[in-house]
Residue frames as qw, qx, qy, qz and C-alpha x, y, z in Angstrom:
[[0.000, -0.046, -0.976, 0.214, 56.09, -268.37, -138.50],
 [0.601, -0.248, -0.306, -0.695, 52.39, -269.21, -138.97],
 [0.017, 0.076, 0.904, -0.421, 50.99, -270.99, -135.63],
 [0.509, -0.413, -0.497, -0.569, 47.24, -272.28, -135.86],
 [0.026, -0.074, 0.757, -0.648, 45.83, -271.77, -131.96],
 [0.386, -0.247, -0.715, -0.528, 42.80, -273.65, -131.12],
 [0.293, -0.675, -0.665, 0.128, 40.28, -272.69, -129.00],
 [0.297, 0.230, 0.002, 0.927, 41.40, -269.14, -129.72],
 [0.255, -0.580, -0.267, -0.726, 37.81, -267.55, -128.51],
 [0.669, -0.641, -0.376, 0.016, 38.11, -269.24, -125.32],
 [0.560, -0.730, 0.115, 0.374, 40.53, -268.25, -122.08],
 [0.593, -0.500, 0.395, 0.492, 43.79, -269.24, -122.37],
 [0.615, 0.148, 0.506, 0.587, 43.92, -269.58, -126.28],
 [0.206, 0.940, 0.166, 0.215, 42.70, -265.80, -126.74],
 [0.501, -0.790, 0.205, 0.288, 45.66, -265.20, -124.39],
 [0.620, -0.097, 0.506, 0.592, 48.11, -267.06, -126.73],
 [0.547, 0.680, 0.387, 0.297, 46.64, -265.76, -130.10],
 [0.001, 0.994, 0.101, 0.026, 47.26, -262.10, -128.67],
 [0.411, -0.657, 0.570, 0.274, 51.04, -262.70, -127.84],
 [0.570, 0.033, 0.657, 0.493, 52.03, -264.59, -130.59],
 [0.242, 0.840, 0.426, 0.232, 49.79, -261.95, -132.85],
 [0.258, -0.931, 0.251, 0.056, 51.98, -258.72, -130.78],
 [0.563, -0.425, 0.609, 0.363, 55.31, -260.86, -131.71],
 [0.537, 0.522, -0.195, -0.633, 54.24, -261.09, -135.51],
 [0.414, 0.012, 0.904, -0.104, 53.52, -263.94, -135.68],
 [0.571, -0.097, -0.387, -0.718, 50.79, -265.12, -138.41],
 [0.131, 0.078, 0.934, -0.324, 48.15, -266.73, -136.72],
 [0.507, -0.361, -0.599, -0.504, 45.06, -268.81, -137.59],
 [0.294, 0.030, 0.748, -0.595, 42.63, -268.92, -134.71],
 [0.433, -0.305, -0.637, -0.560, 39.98, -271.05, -135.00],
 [0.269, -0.053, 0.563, -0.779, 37.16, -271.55, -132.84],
 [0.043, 0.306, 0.886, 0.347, 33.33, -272.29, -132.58],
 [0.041, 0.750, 0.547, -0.369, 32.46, -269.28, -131.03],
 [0.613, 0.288, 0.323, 0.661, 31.91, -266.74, -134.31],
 [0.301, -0.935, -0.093, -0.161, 31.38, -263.74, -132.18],
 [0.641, -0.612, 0.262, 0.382, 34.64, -264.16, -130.77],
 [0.657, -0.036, 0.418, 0.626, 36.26, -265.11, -134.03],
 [0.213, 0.905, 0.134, 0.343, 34.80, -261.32, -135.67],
 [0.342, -0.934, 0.102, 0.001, 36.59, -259.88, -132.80],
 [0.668, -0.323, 0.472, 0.476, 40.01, -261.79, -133.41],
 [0.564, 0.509, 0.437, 0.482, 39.34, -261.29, -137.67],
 [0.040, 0.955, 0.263, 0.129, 38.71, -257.55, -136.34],
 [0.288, -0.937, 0.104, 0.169, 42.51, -257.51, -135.20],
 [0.491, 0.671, -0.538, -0.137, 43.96, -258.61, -138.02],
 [0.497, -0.165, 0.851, -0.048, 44.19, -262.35, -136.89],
 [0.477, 0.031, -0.682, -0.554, 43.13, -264.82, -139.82],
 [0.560, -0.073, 0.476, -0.674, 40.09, -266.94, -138.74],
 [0.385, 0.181, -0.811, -0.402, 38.76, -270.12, -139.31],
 [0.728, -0.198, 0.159, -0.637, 35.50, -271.82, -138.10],
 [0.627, 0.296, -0.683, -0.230, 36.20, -275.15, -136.83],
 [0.916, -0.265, 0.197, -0.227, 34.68, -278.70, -134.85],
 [0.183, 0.405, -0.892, -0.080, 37.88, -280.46, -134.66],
 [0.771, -0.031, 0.530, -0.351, 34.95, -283.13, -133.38],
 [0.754, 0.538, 0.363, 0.095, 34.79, -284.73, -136.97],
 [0.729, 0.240, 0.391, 0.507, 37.52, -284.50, -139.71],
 [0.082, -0.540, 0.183, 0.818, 39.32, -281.28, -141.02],
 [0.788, 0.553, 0.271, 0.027, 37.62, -281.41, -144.50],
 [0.626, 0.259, 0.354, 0.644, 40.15, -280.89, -147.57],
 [0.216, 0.715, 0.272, 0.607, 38.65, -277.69, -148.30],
 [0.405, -0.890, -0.129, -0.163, 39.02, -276.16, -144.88],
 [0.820, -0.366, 0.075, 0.433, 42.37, -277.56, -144.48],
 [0.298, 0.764, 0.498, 0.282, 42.85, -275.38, -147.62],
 [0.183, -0.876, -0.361, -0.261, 42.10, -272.52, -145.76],
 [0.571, -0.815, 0.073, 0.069, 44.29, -272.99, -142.92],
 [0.789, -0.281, 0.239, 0.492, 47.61, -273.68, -144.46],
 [0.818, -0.107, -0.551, 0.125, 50.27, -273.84, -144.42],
 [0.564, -0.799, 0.138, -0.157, 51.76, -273.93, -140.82],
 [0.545, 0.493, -0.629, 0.252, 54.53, -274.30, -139.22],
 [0.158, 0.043, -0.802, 0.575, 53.38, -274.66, -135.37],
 [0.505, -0.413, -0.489, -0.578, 50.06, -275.58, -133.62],
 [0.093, 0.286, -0.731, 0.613, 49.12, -274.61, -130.39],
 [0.673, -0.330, -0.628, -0.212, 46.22, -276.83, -129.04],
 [0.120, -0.051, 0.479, -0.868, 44.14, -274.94, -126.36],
 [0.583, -0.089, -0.137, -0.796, 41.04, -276.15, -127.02],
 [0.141, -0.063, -0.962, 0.223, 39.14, -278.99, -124.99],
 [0.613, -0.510, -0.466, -0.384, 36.51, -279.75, -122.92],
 [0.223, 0.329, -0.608, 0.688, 37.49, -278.62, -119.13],
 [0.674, -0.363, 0.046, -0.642, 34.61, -279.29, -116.35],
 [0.201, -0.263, 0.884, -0.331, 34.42, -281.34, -113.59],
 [0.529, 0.183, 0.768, -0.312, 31.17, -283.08, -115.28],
 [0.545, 0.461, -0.175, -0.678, 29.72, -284.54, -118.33],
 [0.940, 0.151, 0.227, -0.204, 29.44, -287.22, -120.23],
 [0.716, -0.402, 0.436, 0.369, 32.01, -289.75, -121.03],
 [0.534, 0.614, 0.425, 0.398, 31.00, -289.43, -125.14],
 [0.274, 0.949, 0.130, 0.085, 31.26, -285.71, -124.70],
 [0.272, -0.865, 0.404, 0.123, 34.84, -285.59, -123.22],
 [0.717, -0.219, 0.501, 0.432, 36.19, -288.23, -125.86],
 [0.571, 0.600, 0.392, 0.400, 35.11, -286.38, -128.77],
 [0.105, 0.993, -0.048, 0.028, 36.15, -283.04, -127.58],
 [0.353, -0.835, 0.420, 0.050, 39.35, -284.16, -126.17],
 [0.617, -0.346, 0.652, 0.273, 40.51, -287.06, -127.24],
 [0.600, 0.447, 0.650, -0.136, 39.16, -286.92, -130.96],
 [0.234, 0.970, 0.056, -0.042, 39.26, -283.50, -131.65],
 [0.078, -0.910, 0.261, 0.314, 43.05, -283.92, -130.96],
 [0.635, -0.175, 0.640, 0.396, 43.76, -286.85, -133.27],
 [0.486, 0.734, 0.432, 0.197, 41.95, -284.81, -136.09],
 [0.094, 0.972, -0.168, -0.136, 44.23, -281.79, -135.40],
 [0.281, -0.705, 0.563, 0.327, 47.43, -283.98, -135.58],
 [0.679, 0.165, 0.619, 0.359, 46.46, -285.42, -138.68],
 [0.387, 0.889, 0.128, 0.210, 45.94, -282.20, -140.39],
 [0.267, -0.915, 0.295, 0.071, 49.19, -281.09, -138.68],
 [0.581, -0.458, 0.515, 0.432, 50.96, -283.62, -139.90],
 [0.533, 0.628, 0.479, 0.302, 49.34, -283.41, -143.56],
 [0.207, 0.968, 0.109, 0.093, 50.36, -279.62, -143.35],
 [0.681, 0.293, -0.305, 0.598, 54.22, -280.37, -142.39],
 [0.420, -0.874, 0.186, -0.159, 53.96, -278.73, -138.69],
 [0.677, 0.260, -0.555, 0.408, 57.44, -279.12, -137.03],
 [0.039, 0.217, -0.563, 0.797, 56.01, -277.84, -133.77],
 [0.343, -0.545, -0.300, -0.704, 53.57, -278.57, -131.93],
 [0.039, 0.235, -0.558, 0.794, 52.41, -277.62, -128.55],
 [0.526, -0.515, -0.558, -0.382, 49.43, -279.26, -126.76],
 [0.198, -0.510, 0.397, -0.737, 47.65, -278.15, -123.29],
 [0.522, -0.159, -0.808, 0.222, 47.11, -280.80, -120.86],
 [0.350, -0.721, 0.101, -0.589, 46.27, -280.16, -117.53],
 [0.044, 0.208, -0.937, 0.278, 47.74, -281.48, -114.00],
 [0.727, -0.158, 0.239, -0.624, 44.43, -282.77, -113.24],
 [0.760, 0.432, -0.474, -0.101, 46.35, -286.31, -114.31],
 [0.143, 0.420, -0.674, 0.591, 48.25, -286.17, -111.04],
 [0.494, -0.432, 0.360, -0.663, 44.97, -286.11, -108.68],
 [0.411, -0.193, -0.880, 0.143, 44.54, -289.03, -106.07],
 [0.467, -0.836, -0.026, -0.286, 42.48, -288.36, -102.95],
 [0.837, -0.353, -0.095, 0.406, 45.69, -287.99, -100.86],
 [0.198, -0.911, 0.152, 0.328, 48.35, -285.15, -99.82],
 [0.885, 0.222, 0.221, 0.344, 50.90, -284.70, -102.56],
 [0.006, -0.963, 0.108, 0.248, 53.64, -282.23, -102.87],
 [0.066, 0.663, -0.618, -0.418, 56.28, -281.18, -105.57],
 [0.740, 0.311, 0.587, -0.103, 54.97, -283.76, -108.22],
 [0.194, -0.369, 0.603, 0.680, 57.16, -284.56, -111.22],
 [0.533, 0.377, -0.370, -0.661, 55.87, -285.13, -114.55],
 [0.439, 0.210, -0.809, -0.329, 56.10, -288.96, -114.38],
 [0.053, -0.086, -0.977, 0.188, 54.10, -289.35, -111.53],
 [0.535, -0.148, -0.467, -0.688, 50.22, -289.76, -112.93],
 [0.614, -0.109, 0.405, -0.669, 47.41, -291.21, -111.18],
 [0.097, -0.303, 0.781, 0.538, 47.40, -294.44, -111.88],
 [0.062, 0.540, 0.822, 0.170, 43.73, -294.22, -112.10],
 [0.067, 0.249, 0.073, 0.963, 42.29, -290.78, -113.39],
 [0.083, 0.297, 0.602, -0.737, 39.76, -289.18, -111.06],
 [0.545, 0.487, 0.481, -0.484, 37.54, -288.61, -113.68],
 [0.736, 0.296, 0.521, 0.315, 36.95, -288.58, -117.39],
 [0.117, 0.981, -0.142, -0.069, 38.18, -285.03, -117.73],
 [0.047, -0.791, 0.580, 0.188, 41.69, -286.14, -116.90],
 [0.706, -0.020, 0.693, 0.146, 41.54, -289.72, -118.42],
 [0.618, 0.683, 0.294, 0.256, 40.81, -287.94, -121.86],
 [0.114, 0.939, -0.321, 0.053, 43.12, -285.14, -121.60],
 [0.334, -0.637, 0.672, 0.176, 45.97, -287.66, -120.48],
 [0.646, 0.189, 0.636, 0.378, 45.11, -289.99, -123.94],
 [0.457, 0.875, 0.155, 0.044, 45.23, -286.83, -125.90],
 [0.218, -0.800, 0.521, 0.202, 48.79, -286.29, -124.71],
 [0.784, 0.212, 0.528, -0.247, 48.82, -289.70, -126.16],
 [0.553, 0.756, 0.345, 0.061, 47.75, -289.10, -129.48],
 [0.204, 0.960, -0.185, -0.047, 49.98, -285.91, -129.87],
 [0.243, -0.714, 0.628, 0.191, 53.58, -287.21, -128.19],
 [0.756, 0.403, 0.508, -0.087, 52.99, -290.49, -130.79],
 [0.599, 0.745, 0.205, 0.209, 53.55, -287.94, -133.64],
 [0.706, -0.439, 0.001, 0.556, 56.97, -287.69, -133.40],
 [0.360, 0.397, 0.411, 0.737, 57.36, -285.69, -136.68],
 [0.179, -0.884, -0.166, -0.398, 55.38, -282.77, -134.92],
 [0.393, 0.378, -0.464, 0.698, 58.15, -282.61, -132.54],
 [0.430, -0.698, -0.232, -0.524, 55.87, -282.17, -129.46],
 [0.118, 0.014, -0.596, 0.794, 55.80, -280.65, -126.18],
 [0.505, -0.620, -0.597, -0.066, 52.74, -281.23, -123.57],
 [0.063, -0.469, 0.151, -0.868, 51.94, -278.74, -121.15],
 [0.465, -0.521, -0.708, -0.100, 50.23, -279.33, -118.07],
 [0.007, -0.478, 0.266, -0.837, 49.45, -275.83, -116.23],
 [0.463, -0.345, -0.791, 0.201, 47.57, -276.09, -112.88],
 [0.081, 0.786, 0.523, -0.319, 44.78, -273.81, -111.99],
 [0.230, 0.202, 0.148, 0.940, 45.26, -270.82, -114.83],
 [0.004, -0.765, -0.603, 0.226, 43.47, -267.67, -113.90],
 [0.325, -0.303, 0.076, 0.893, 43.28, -264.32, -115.09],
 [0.193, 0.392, 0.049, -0.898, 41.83, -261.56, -116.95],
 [0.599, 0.249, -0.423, -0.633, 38.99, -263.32, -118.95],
 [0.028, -0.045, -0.991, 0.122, 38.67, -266.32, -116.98],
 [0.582, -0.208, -0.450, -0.645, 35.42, -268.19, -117.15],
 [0.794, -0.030, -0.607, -0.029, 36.31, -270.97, -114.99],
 [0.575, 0.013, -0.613, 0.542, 38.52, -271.01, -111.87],
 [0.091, -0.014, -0.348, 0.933, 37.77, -268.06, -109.86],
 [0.549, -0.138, -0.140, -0.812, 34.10, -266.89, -111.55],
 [0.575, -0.124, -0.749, -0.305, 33.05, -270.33, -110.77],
 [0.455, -0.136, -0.568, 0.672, 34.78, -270.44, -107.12],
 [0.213, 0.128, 0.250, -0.936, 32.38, -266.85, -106.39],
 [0.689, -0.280, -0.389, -0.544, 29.26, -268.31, -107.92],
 [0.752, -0.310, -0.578, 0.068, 29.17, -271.05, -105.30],
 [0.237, -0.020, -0.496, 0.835, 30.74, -268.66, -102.64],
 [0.307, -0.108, -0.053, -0.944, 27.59, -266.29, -103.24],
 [0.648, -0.314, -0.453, -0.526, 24.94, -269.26, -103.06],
 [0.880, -0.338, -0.310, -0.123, 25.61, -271.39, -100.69],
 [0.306, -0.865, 0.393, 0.052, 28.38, -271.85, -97.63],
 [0.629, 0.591, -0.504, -0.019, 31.49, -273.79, -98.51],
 [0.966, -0.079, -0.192, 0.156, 32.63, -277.28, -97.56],
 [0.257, 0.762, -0.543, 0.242, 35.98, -276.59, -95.26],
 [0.898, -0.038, -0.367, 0.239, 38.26, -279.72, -94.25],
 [0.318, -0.837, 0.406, -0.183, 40.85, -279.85, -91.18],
 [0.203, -0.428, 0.225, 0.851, 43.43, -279.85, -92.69],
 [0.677, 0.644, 0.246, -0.256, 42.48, -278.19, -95.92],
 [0.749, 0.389, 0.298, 0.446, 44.07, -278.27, -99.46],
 [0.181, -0.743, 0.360, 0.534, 46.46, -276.27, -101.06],
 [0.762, 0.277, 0.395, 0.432, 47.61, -276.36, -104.60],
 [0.232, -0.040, 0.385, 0.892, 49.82, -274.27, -107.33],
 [0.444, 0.810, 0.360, -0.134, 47.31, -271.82, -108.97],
 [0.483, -0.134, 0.394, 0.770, 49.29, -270.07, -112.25],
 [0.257, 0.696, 0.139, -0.656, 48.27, -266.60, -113.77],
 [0.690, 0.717, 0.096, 0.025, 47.63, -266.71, -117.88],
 [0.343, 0.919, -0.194, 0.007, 50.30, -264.92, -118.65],
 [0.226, -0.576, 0.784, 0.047, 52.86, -267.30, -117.20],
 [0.720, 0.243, 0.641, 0.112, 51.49, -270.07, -119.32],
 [0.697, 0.695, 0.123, -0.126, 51.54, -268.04, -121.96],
 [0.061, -0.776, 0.627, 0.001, 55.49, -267.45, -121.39],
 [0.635, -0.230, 0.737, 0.002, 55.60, -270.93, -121.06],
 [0.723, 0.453, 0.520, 0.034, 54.01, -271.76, -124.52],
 [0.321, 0.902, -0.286, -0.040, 55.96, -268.93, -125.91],
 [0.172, -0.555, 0.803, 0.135, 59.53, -270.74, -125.08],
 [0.654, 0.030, 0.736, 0.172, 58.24, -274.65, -125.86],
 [0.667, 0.729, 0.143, -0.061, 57.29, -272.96, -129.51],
 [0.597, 0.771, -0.221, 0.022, 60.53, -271.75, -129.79],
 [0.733, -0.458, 0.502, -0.012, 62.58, -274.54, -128.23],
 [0.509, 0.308, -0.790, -0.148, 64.69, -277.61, -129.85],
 [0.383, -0.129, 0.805, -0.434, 63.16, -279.52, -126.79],
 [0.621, 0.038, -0.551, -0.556, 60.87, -282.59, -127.96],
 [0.647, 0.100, -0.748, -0.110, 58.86, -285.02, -126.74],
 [0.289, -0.097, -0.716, 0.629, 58.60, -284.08, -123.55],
 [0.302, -0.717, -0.535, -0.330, 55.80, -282.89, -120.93],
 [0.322, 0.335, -0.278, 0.841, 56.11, -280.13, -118.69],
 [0.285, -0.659, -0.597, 0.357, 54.62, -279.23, -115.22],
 [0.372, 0.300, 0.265, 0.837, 53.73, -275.71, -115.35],
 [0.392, -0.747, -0.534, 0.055, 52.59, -273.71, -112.28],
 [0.146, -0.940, 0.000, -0.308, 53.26, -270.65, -109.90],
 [0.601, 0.210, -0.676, 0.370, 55.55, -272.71, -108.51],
 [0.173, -0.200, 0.578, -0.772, 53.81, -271.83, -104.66],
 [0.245, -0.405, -0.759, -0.446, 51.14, -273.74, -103.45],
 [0.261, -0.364, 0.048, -0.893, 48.36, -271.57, -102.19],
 [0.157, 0.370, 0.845, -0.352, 45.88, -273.25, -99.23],
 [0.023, 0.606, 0.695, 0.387, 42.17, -273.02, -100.83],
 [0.337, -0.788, -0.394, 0.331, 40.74, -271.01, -97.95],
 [0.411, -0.528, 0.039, 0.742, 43.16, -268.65, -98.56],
 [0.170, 0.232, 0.747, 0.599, 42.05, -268.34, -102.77],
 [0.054, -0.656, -0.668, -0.348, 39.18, -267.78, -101.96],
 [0.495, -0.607, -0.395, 0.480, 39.26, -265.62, -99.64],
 [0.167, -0.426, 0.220, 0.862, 41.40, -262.92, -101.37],
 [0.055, -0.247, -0.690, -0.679, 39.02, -263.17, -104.71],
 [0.176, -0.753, -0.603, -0.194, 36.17, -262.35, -102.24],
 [0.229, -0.678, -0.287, 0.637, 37.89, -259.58, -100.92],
 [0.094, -0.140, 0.385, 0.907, 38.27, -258.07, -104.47],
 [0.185, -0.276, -0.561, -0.758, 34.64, -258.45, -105.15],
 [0.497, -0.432, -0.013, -0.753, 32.74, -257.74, -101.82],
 [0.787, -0.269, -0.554, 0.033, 31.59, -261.65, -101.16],
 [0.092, -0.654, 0.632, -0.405, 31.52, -262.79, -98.16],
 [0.611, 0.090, -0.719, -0.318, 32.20, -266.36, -97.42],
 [0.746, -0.236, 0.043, -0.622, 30.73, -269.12, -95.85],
 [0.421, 0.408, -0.807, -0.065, 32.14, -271.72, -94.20],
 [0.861, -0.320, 0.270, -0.290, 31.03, -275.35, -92.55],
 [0.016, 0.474, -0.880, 0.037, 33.59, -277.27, -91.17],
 [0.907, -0.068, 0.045, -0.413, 32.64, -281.08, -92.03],
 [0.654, -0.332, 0.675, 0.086, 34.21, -284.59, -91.38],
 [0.366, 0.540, -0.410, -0.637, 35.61, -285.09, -94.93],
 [0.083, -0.030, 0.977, 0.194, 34.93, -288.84, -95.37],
 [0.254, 0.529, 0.717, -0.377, 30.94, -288.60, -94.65],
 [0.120, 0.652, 0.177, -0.727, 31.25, -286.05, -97.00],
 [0.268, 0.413, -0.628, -0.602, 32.49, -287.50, -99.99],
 [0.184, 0.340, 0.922, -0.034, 30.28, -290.71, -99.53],
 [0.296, 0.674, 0.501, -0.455, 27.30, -288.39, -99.54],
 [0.348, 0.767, -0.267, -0.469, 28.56, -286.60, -102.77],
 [0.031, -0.295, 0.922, 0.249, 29.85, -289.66, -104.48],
 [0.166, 0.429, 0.838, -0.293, 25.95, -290.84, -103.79],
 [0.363, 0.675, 0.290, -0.574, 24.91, -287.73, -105.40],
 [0.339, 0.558, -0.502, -0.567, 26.89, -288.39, -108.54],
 [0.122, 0.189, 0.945, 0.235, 25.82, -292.13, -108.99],
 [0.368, 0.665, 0.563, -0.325, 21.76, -290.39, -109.13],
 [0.236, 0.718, -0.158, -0.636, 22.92, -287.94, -111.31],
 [0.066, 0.460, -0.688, -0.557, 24.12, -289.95, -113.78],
 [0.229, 0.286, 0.896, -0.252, 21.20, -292.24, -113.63],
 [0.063, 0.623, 0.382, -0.680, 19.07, -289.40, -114.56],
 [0.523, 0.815, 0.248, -0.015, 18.37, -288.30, -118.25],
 [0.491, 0.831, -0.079, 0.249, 20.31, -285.63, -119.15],
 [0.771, -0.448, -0.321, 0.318, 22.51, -286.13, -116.02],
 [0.021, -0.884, 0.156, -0.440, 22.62, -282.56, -114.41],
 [0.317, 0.433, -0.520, 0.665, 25.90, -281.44, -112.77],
 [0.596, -0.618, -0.456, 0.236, 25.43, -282.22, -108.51],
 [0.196, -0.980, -0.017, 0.021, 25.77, -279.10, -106.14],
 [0.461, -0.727, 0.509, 0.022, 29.37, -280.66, -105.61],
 [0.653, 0.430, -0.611, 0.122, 32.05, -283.09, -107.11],
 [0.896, -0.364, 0.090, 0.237, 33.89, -285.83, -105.48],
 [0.631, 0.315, 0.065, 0.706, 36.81, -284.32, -107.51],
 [0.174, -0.794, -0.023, -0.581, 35.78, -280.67, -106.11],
 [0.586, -0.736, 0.086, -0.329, 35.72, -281.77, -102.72],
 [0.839, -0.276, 0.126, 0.452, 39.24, -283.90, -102.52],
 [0.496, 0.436, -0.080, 0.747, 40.66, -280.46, -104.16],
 [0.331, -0.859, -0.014, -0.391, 39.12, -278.91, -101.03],
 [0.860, -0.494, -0.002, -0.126, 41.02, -281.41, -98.59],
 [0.959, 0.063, 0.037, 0.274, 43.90, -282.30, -100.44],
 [0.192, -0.809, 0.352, 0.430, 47.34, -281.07, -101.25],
 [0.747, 0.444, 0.272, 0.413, 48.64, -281.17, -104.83],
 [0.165, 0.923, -0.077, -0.339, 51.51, -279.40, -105.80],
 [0.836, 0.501, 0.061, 0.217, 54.08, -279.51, -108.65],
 [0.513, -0.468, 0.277, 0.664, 57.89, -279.46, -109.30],
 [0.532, 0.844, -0.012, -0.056, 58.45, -276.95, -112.27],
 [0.615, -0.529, 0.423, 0.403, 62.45, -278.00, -112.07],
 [0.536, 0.192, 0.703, 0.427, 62.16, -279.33, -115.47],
 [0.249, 0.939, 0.176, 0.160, 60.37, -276.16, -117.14],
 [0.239, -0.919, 0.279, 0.141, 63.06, -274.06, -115.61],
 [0.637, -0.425, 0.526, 0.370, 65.66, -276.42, -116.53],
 [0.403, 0.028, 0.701, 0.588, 65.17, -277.08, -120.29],
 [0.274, 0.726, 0.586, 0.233, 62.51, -274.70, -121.32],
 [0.284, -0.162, -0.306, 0.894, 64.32, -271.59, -119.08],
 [0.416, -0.601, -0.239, -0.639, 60.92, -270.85, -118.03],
 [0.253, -0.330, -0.718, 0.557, 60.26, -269.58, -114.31],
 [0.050, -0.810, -0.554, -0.187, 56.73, -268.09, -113.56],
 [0.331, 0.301, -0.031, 0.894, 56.87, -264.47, -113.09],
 [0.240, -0.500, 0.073, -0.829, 53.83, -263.25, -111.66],
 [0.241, -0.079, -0.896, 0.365, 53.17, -264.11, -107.97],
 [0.083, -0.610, -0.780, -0.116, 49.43, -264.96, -106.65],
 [0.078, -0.695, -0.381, 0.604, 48.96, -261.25, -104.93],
 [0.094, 0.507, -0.184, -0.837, 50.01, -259.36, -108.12],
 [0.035, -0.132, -0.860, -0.492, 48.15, -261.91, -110.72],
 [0.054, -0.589, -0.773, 0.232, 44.79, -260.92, -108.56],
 [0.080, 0.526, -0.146, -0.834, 45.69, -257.40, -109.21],
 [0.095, 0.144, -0.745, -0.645, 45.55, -258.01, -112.87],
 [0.028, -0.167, -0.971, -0.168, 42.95, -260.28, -112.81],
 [0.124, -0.730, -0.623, 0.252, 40.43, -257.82, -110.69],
 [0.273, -0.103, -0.001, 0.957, 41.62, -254.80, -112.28],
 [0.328, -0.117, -0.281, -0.894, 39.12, -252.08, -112.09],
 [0.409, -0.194, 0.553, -0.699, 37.50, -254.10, -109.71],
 [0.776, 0.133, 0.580, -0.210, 36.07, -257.12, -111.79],
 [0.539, -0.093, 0.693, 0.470, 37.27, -259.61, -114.21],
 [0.225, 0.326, -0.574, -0.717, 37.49, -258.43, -117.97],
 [0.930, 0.319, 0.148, -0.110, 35.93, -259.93, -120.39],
 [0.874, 0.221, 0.174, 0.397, 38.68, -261.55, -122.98],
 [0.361, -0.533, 0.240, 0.727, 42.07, -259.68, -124.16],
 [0.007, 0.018, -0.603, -0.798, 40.75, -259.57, -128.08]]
């Protein structure tokens, strides 16, 4: 089986490349970072440099075939930016991979979503797959849920959608490092009650993307968490006890609060280049809220149940006392 994984230099898709690469798999990884992609070419992964922003040329397409499954990790993931930059990374980039996927006769393919599709400001628990926001909280999940779109469309690629919900782990950039930068500056926003959601270590997504590759399931989208949901306060907490921090908390009345931060993102975007505010309105209704997810339906037709629970995925994750860089 050849499986092209995009965004192979980043988290999650160095995660996949390496497990599907240890299973012998052939795998193309492409990427755009080409420091990363020496280090993947350097373990006997094939490599390919590629902006899915703009057309696969002919000659690159070339390169990459043929395939037989494409797993589509790469995006644009941040709680800010422009609206231009999150349709071309997300919603663009993945109608240019599933036309080269379908020019290259994939019969699999496997795209990463995210549950951020789900959020409302409001308490939600055990959330199925069909019930979406019916207005996305921002333009992160309004492109990622028309790239599912785009992909489940192409029926001939046989696809299966993922949507994991908070992934963390050894090479994370995002969830945790981010969650200690802002612990370390400044004190943290804490609601009564506070939120809670599913966080899900790497390595049970990757289990997860390992079975939809080698399913007969189609067509379908899949929640895809720890299956526990975890109060914030508590997150954080245990990630600053593995690295020293200590946090900082002010308890505030959570309506005043998102007015005032909702206020700071209408200036920002006013503004030139319109820099990221200290805070989200989407940050601060995952402080407050509850979101968690039924994985019934992974477990049921994918016979995937997460494996590593949130005390031993921190192990991992802090091993040697602070996060890895990447696994390749």
């Amino acid at each position: 089986m050849t499986v092209l994984v995009t965004g192979a230099t980043g988290f999650l898709g160095s995660h996949v490349a390496a497990a599907l690469h240890n299973a012998g798999a052939e795998v193309v990884a492409t990427g755009r970072n080409t420091a990363g992609l020496r280090r993947l070419s350097a373990r006997g992964l094939r490599t390919v440099p590629l902006d899915l922003a703009w057309p696969v040329p002919t000659s690159t397409a070339d390169r990459i075939g043929p395939l037989s499954a494409v797993v589509h990790c790469a995006g644009l993931s941040s709680p800010w930016g422009t609206r231009a930059a999150f349709e071309a990374a997300n919603v663009a980039a993945t109608r240019h991979l599933a036309d080269l996927a379908v020019q290259q006769g994939v019969t699999r393919f496997v795209q990463v979503s995210t549950a951020s599709v789900y959020f409302r400001f409001a308490d939600q628990d055990g959330l199925t797959e069909a019930q979406i926001a019916p207005m996305p909280v921002n333009d992160y999940a309004r492109t990622k849920l028309a790239a599912e779109r785009v992909v489940l469309d192409r029926a001939a690629l046989n696809p299966v959608v993922i949507r994991p919900r908070g992934i963390y782990g050894a090479g994370d950039t995002a969830l945790l490092p981010r969650l200690m930068r802002v612990t370390r500056t400044r004190p943290l926003p804490r609601f009564d009650p506070a939120g809670a959601t599913d966080i899900t270590h790497v390595d049970d997504v990757v289990a997860a993307i390992m079975r939809a590759l080698d399913s007969d399931v189609t067509g379908e989208v899949f929640n895809i968490s720890g299956g526990v949901g975890v109060p914030l306060p508590e997150i954080i907490a245990a990630a600053c006890e593995r690295t020293g921090v200590v946090p900082r908390w002010r308890a505030l009345p959570f309506g005043p609060a998102l007015a005032t931060v909702r206020a700071m993102e209408g200036i920002a975007k006013l503004l030139p280049h319109r820099p990221e505010p200290p805070v989200t309105a989407y940050a601060l209704g995952i402080l407050r809220y509850r979101q968690t997810m039924d994985i019934a339906k992974a477990e049921r037709l994918l016979s995937w149940v997460p494996q590593v629970a949130f005390a031993e995925g921190l192990a991992r994750t802090f091993k040697d006392g602070a996060l890895r860089p990447g696994v390749l």
